[in-house]
C-alpha positions in Angstrom: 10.2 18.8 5.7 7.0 19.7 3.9 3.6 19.2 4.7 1.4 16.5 2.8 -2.3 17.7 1.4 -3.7 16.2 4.5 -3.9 19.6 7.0 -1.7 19.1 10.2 -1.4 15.5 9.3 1.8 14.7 11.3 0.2 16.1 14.1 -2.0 12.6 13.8 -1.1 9.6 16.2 0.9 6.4 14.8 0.2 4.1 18.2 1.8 6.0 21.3 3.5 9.3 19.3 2.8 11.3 16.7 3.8 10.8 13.3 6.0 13.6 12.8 8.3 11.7 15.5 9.1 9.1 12.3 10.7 11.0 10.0 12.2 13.3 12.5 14.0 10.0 14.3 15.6 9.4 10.6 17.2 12.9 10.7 18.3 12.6 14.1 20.0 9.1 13.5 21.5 10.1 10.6 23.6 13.1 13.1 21.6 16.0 11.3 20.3 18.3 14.3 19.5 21.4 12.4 16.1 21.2 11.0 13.5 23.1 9.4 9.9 21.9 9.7 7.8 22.8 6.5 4.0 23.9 7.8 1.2 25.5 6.2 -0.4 28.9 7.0 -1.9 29.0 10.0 -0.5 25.9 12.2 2.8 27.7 13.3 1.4 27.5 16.7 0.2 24.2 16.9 3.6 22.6 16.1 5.7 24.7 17.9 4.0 23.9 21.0 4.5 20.1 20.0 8.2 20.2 19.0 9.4 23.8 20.4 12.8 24.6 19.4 14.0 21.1 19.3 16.2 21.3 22.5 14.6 18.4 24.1 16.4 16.1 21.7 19.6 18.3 21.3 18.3 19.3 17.9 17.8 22.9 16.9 14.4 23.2 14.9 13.3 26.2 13.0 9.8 26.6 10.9 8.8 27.8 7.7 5.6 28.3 6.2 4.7 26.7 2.8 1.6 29.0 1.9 0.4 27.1 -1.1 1.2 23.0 -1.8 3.0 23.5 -5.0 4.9 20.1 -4.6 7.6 18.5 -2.5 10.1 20.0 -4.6 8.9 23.6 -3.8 10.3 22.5 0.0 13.7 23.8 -0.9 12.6 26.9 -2.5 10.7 27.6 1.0 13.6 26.9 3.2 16.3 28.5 1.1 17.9 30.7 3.9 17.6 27.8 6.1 19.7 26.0 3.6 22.6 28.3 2.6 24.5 26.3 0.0 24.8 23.4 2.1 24.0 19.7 1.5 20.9 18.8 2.4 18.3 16.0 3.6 14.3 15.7 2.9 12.3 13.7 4.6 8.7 14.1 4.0 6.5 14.1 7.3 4.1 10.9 6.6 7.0 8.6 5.8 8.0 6.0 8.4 11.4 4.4 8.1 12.0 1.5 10.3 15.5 -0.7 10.6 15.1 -4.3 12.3 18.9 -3.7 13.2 18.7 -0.5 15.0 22.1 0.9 13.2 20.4 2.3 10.4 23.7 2.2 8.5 21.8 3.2 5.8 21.8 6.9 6.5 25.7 7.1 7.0 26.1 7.9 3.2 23.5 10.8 2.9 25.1 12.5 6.0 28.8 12.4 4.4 27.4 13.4 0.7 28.9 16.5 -0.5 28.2 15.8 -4.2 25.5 14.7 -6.0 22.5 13.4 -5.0 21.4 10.2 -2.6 17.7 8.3 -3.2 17.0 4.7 -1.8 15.3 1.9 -3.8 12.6 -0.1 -1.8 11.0 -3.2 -3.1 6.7 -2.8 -3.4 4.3 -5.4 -4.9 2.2 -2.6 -6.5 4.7 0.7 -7.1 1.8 2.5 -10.0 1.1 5.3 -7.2 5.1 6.2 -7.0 7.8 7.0 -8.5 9.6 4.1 -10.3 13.4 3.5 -10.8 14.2 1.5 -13.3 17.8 -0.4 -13.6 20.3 -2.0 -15.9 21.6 -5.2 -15.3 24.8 -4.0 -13.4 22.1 -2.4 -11.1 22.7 1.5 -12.4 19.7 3.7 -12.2 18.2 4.3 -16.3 15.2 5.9 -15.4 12.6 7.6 -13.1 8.9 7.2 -13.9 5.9 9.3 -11.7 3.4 7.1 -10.8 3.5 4.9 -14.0 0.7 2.8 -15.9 3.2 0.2 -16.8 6.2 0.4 -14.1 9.5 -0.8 -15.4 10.2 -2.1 -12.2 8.9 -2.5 -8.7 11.5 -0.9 -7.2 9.8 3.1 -5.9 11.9 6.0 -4.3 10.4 6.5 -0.7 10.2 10.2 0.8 13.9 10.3 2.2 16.6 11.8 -0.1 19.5 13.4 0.1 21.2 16.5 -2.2 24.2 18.7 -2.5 24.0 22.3 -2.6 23.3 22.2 -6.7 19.9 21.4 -5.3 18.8 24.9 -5.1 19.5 26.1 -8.4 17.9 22.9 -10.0 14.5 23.4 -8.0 14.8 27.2 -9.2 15.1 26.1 -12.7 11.6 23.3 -12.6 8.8 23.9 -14.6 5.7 22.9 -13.0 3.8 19.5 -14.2 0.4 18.8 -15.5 -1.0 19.1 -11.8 0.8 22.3 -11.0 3.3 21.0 -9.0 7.5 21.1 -8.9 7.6 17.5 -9.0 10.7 15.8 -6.8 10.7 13.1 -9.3 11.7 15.2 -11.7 14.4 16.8 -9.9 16.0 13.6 -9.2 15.9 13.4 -12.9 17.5 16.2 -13.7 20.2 14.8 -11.1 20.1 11.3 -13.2 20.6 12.9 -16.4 23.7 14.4 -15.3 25.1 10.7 -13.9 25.1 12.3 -10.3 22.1 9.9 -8.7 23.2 7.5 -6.7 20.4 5.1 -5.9 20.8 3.0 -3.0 18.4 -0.3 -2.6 16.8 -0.9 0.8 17.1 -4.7 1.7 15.2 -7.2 4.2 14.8 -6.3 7.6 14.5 -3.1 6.3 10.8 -1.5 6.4 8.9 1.9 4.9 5.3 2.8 5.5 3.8 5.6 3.7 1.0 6.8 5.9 -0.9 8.4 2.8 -4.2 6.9 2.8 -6.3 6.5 6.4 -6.2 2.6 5.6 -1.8 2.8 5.1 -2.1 5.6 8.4 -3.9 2.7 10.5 -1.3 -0.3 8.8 1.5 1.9 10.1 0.2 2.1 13.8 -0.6 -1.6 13.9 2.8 -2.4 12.7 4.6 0.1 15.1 2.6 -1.9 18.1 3.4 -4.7 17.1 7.0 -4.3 16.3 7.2 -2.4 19.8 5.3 -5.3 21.8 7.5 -8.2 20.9 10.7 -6.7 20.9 10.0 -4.5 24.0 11.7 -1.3 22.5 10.2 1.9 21.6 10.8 2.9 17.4 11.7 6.2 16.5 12.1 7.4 20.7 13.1 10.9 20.0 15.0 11.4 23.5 16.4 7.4 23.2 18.5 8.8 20.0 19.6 11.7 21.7 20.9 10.3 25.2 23.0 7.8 22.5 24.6 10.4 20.9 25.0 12.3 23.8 22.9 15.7 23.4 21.2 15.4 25.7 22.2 14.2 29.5 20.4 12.0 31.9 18.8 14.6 33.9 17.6 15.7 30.7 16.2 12.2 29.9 14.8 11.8 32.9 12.4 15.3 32.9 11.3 13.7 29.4 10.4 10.6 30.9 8.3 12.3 33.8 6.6 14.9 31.0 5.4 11.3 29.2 4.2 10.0 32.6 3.2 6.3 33.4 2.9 5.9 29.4 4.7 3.1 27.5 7.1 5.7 25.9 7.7 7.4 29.1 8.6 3.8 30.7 10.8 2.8 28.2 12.6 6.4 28.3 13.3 5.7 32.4 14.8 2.2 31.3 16.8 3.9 29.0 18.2 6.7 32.0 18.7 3.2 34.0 20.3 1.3 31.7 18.2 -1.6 31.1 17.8 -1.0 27.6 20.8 -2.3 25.8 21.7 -0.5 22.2 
């Protein structure tokens, strides 16, 4: 789950919760409850009194330290006793992933994968600052481009992906680019080249927000307010996932409610314990 450049960035507010609550909602309603949070030197403290072991939403969560940025990529060299040969999931921490349905079906295919490698497609107007997949006309991946002059499409590969256990000996074996970095694109590359990408495109009522500019940090927290104030639900309620998939009882829910107080997220928590919200 590595860190962006921005110091203790997830640590920033998106409207009522803290960014980090995004991406970690993702891995929760995808059923993965064994995380390791990727943190630079010197901010072990600060996010373990945010998140704690991750007990609070039936989760188990573990840190690691990245000491130097050397690319997301470098994520799974970091946590590779946390990892131990199985598949796993990356989410980066200023990525927001938000379903209008609420099933987020999406993810069902990443948890099950035991082979290969799973990367979504999402439709931008301007994708030059990602990296660009480029398809045939059957709707096969051909390529992967790093933040392009000319994209071939304007279809970009958001910060959630998901790997079989081949994906430690792969990131072992990058070179780093130009900038220094072990470059996830080119991973996924590597993955492409041996016809074991699967790239899976991210229709309407679908929405991702990459919170990696102050101006896309404040877009995100207006959309989250305003998605929450007309449909009068909370996105990405840490404890809400949990109670559903029943970590976590409704005592349990309850002392996170009270913890929240009078807020909007600790309201909609104690609706949830009562049963007013309906899934």
């Amino acid at each position: 789950y590595p860190m962006t450049r921005m110091i203790c960035k997830p640590l920033l507010p998106v409207y009522d919760k803290p960014l980090i609550y995004y991406p970690l909602s993702i891995l929760l309603q995808a059923g993965i409850t064994d995380i390791m949070v990727i943190i630079p030197e010197g901010e072990e403290e600060t996010f373990s009194k945010l998140l704690g072991d991750g007990s609070a939403w039936g989760a188990h969560i573990s840190y690691a330290v990245q000491k130097v940025p050397r690319g997301i990529a470098d994520a799974f060299l970091v946590a590779e006793d946390f990892i131990k040969g199985d598949s796993v999931c990356l989410v980066l921490g200023d990525n927001i992933f938000y379903d209008e349905s609420r099933d987020y079906l999406f993810l069902k295919k990443g948890r099950e994968l035991t082979e290969g490698a799973l990367v979504f497609g999402y439709y931008v107007e301007d994708p030059r600052p990602f990296g660009v997949v480029e398809f045939d006309a059957d709707g096969n991946a051909l390529s992967i481009e790093e933040k392009p002059r000319f994209p071939k499409s304007n279809y970009i590969i958001p910060g959630l992906y998901f790997y079989d256990s081949d994906v430690l000996d792969i990131a072992r074996n990058l070179k780093p680019s130009a900038r220094g970095e072990l470059e996830i694109t080119t991973l996924n590359e590597m993955y492409l080249k041996d016809e074991k990408l699967d790239v899976q495109l991210l229709g309407r009522g679908f929405a991702w927000l990459d919170t990696g500019t102050t101006d896309s940090l404040a877009e995100a927290s207006n959309f989250v307010q305003m998605m929450q104030n007309r449909q009068g639900i909370q996105i990405s309620a840490l404890e809400e996932i949990a109670y559903k998939n029943g970590w976590i009882d409704k005592a349990e829910l309850l002392e996170s409610a009270d913890r929240y107080g009078k807020s909007p997220y600790g309201t909609h928590l104690r609706k949830v314990a009562e049963g007013k919200i309906q899934y």
